[in-house]
LOKEPA-204886 format. One record per residue: residue number from 1; x, y, z of N, C-alpha, C, O in turn. Coordinates in steps of 0.05 Angstrom, whole numbers. Example, Ala and Ser with C-alpha at 12.3 -4.5 7.8 and 13.67 -1.06 7.14 Angstrom:
REM LOKEPA-204886
REC / seq / n_u / n_v / n_w / ca_u / ca_v / ca_w / c_u / c_v / c_w / o_u / o_v / o_w
REC / 1 / 264 / -114 / 156 / 246 / -90 / 156 / 264 / -66 / 156 / 285 / -66 / 169
REC / 2 / 257 / -45 / 142 / 273 / -21 / 143 / 258 / 1 / 157 / 268 / 23 / 161
//
This chain:
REM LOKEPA-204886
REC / seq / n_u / n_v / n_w / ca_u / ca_v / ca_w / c_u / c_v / c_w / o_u / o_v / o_w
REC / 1 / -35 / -292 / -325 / -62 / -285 / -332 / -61 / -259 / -348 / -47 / -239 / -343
REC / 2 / -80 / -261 / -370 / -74 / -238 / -387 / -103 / -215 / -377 / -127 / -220 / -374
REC / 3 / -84 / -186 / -374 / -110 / -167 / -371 / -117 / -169 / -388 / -108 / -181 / -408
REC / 4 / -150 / -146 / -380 / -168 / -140 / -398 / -164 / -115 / -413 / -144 / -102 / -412
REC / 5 / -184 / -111 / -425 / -174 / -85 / -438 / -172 / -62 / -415 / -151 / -49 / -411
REC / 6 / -199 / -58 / -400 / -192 / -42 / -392 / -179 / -48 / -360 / -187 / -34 / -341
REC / 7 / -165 / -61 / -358 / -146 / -71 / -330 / -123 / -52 / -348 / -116 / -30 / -340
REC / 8 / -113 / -64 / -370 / -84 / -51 / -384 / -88 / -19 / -379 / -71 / -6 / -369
REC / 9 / -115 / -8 / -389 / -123 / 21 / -386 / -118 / 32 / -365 / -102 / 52 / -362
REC / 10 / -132 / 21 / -346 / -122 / 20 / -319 / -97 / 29 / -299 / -92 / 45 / -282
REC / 11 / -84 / 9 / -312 / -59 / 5 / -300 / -43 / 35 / -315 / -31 / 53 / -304
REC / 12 / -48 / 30 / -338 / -43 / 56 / -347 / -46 / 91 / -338 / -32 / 110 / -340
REC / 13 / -67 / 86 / -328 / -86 / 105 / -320 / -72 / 113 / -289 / -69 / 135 / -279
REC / 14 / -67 / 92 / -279 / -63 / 86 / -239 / -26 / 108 / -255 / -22 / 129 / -243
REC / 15 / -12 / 104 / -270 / 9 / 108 / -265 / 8 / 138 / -265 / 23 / 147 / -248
REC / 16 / -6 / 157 / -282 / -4 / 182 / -281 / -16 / 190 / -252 / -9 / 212 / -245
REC / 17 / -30 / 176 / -236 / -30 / 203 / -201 / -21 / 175 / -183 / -8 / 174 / -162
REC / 18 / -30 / 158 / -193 / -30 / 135 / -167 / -60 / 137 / -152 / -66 / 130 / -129
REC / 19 / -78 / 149 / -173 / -101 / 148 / -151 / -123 / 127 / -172 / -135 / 131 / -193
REC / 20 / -121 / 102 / -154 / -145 / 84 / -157 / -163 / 95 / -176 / -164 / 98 / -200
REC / 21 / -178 / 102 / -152 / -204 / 118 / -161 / -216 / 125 / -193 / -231 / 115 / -209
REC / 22 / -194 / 151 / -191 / -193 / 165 / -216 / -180 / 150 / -234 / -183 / 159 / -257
REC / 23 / -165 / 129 / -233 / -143 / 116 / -257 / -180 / 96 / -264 / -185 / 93 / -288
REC / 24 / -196 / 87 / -250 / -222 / 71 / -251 / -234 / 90 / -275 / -232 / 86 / -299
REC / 25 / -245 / 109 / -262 / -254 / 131 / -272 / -254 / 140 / -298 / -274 / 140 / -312
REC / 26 / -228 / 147 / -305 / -216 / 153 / -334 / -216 / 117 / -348 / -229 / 116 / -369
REC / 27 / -208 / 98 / -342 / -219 / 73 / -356 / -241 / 63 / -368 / -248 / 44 / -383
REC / 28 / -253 / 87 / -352 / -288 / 75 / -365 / -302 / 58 / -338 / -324 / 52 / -347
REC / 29 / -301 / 51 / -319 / -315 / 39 / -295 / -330 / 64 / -287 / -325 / 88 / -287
REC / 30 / -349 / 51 / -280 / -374 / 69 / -269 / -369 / 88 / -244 / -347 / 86 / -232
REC / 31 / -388 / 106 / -234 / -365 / 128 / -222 / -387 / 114 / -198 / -391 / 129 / -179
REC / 32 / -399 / 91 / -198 / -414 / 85 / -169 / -397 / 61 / -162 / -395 / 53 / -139
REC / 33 / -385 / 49 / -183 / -361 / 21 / -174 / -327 / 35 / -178 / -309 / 20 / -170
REC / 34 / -322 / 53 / -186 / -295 / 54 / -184 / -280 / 50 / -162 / -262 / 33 / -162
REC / 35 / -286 / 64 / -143 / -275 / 53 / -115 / -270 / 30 / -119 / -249 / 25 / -130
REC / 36 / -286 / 12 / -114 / -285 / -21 / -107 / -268 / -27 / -126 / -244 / -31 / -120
REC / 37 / -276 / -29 / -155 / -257 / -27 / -176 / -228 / -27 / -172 / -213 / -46 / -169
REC / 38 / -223 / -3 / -174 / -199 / 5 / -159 / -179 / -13 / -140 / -159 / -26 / -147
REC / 39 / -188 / -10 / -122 / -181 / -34 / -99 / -179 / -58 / -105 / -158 / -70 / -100
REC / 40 / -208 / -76 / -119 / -202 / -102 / -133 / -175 / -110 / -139 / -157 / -123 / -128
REC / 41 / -179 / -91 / -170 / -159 / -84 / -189 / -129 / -85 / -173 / -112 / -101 / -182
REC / 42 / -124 / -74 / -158 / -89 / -63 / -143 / -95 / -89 / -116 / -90 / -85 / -93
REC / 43 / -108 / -118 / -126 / -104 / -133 / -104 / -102 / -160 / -128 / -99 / -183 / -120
REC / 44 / -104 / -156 / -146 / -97 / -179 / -168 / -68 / -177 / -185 / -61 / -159 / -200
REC / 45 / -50 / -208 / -175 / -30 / -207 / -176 / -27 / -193 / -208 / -5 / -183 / -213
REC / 46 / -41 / -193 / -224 / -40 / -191 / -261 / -37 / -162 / -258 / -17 / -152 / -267
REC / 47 / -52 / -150 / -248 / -47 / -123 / -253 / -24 / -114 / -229 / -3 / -106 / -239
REC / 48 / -23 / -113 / -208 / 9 / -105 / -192 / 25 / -116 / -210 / 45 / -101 / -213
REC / 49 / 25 / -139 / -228 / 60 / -146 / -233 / 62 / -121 / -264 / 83 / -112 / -274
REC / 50 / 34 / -114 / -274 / 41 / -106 / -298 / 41 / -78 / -286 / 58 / -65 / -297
REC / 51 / 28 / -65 / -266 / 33 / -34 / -256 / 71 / -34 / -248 / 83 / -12 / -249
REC / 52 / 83 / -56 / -242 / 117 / -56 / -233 / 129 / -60 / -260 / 148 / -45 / -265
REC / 53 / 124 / -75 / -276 / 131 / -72 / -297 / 138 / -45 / -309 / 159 / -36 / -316
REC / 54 / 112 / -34 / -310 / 116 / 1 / -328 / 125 / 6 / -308 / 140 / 24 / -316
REC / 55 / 129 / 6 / -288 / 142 / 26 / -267 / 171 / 33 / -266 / 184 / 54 / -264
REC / 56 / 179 / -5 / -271 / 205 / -3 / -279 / 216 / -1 / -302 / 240 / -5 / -304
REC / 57 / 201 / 4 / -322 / 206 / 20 / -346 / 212 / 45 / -351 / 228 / 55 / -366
REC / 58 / 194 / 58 / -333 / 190 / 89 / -328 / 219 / 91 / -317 / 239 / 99 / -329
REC / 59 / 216 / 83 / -295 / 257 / 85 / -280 / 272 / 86 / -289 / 288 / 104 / -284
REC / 60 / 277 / 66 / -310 / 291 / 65 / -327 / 294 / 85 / -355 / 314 / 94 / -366
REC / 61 / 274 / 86 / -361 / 269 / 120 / -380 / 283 / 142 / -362 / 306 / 149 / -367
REC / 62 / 274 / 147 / -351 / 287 / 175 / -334 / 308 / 169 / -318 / 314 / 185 / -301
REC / 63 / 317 / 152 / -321 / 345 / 137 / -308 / 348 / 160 / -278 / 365 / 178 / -274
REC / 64 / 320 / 151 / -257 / 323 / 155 / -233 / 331 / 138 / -219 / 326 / 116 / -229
REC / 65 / 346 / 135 / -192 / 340 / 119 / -173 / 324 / 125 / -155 / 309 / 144 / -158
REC / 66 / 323 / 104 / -126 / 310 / 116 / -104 / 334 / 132 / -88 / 323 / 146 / -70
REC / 67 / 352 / 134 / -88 / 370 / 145 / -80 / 369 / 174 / -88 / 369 / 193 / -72
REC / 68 / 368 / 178 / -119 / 365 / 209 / -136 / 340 / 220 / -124 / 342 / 244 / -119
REC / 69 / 314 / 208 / -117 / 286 / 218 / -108 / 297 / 231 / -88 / 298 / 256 / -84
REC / 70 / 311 / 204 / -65 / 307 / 217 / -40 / 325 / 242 / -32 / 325 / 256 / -12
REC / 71 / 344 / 242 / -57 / 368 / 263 / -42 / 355 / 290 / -60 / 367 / 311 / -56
REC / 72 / 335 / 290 / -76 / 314 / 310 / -86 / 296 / 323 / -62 / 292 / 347 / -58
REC / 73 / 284 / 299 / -44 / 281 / 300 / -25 / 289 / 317 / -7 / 276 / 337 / 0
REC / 74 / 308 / 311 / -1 / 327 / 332 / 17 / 336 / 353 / 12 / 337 / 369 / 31
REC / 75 / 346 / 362 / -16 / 348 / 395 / -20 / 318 / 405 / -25 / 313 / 429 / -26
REC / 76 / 299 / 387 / -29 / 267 / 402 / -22 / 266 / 408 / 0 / 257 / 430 / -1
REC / 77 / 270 / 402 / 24 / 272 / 416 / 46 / 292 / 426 / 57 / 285 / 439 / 76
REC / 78 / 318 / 427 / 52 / 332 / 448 / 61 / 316 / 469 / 44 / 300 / 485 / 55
REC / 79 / 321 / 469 / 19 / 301 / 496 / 17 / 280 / 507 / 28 / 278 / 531 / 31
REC / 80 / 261 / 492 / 33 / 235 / 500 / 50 / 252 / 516 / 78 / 250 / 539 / 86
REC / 81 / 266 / 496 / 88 / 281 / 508 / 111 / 282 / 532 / 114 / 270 / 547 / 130
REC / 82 / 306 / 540 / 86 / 313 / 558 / 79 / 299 / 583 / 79 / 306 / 604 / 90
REC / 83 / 281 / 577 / 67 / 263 / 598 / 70 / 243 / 608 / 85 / 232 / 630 / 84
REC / 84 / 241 / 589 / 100 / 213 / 584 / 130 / 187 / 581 / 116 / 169 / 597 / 115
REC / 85 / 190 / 558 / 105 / 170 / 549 / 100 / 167 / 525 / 110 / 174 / 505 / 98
REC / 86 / 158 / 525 / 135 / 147 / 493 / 149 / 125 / 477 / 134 / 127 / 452 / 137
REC / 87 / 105 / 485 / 118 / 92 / 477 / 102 / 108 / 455 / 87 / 105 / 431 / 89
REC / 88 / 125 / 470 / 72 / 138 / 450 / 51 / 166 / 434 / 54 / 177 / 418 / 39
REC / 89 / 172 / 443 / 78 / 184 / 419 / 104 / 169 / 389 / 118 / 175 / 365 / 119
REC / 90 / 147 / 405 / 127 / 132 / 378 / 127 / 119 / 360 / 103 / 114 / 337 / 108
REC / 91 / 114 / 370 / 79 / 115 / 356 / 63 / 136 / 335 / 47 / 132 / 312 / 41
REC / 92 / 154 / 348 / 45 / 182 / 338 / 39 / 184 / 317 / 63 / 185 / 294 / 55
REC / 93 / 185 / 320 / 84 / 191 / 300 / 115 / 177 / 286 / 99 / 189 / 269 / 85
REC / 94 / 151 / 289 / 98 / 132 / 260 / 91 / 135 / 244 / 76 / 133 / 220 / 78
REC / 95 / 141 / 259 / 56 / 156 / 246 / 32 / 176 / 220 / 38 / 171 / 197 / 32
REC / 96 / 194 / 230 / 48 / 217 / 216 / 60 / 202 / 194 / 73 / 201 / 170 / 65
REC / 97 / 190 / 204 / 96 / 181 / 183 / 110 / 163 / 158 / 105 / 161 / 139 / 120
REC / 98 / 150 / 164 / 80 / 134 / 148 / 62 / 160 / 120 / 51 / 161 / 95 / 55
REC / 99 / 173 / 136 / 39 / 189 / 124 / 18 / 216 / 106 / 40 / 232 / 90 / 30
REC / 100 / 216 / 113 / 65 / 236 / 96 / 84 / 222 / 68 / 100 / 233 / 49 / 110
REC / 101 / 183 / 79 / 97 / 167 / 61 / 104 / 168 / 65 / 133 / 164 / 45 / 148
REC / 102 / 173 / 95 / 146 / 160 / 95 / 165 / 134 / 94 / 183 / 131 / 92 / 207
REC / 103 / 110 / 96 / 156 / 86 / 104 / 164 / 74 / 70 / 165 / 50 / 66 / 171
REC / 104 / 101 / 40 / 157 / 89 / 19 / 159 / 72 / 4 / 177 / 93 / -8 / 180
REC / 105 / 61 / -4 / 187 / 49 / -17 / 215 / 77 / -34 / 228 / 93 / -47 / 213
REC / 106 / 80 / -31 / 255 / 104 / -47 / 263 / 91 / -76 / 274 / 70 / -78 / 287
REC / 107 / 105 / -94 / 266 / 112 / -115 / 265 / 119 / -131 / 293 / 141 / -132 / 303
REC / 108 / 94 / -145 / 304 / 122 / -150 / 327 / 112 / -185 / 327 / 88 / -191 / 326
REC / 109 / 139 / -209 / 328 / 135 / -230 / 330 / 123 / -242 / 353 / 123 / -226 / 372
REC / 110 / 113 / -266 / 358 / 105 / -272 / 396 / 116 / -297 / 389 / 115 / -309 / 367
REC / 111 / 127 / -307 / 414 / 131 / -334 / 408 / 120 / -347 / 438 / 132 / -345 / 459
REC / 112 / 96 / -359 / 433 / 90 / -377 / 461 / 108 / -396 / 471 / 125 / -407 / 457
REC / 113 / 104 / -402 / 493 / 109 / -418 / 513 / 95 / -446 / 507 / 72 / -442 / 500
REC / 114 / 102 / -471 / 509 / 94 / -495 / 518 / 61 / -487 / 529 / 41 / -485 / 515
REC / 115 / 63 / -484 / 545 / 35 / -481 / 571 / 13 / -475 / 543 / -4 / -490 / 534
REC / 116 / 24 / -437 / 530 / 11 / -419 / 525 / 6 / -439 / 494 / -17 / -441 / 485
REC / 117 / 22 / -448 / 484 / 18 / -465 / 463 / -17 / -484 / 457 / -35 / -485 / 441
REC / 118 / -8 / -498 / 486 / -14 / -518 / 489 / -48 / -510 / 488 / -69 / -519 / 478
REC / 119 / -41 / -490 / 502 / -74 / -479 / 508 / -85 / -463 / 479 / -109 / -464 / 473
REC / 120 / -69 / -451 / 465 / -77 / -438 / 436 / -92 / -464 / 424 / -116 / -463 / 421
REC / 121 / -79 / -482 / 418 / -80 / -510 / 405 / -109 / -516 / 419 / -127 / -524 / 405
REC / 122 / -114 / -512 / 449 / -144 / -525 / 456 / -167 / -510 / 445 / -187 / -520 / 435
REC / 123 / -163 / -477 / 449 / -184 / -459 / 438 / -183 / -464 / 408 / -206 / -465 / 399
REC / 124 / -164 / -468 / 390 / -178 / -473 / 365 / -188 / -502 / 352 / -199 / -505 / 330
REC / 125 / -183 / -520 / 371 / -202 / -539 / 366 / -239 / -548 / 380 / -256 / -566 / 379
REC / 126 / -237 / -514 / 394 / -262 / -515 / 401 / -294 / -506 / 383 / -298 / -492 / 363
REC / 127 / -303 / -513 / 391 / -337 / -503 / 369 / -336 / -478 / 372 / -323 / -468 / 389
REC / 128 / -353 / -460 / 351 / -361 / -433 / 361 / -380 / -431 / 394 / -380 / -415 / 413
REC / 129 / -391 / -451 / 390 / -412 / -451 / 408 / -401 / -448 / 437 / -409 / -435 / 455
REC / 130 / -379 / -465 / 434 / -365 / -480 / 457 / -350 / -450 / 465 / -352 / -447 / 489
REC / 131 / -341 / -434 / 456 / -323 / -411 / 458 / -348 / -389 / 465 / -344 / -373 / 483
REC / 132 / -369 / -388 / 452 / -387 / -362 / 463 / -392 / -369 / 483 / -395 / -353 / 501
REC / 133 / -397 / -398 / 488 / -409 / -405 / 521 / -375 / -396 / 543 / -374 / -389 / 567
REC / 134 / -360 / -398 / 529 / -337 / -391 / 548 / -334 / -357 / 558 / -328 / -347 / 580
REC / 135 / -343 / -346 / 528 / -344 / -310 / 530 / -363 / -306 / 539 / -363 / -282 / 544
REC / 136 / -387 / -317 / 548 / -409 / -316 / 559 / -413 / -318 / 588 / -431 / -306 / 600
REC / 137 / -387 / -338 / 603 / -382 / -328 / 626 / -394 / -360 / 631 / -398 / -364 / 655
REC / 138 / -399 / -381 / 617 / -411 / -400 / 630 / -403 / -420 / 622 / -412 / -441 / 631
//
């Protein structure tokens, strides 16, 4: 699917802070829909594949890795260390911790039982009706 003009602007726009918002903003979207905008926009596969695109262009311009960031990373805070600056220790941490995907939601699989199955399988073939009268106590 081909963007629009201003989706390309956009996308353009998202790459200098990474902030929605303002990448809306500077495109020309109204400053009472940019938010939503925004958000839309960074949930339509056309524009994520073209925001990774330049992205990985850009990478390739500045012939970074994630490896070069993160070990940037790390003499950012030994220096902070260095100097006692916990401020810019915890920033740098964050950093890191962003980019290792610590701050992800964890993940955890369930796998029922026969019984527990059996019974999932009955609650979702029931009515709404049939289920509020159950949460209802009756």
């Amino acid at each position: 699917m081909k963007l629009t003009a201003k989706q390309e602007r956009f996308v353009a726009e998202y790459l200098v802070d990474g902030n929605g918002t303002q990448a809306a903003l500077r495109s020309g979207y109204s400053a009472r829909t940019a938010r939503v905008i925004a958000y839309e926009n960074l949930l339509k596969p056309a524009v994520r594949t073209a925001l990774q695109a330049r992205q990985g262009v850009i990478a390739r311009q500045v012939d970074l890795t994630r490896q070069d960031v993160l070990a940037g990373l790390l003499e950012a805070v030994a220096l902070a260390r260095q100097q006692a600056n916990p401020a810019g220790m915890i920033a740098g941490l964050r950093e890191i911790a962003k980019m290792c995907g610590y701050y992800a939601p964890e993940r955890t699989q369930i796998t029922l039982s026969g019984e527990s199955q059996k019974l999932r399988t009955q609650l979702e073939a029931m009515s709404n009706a049939d289920l509020i009268g159950i949460a209802a106590g009756g």
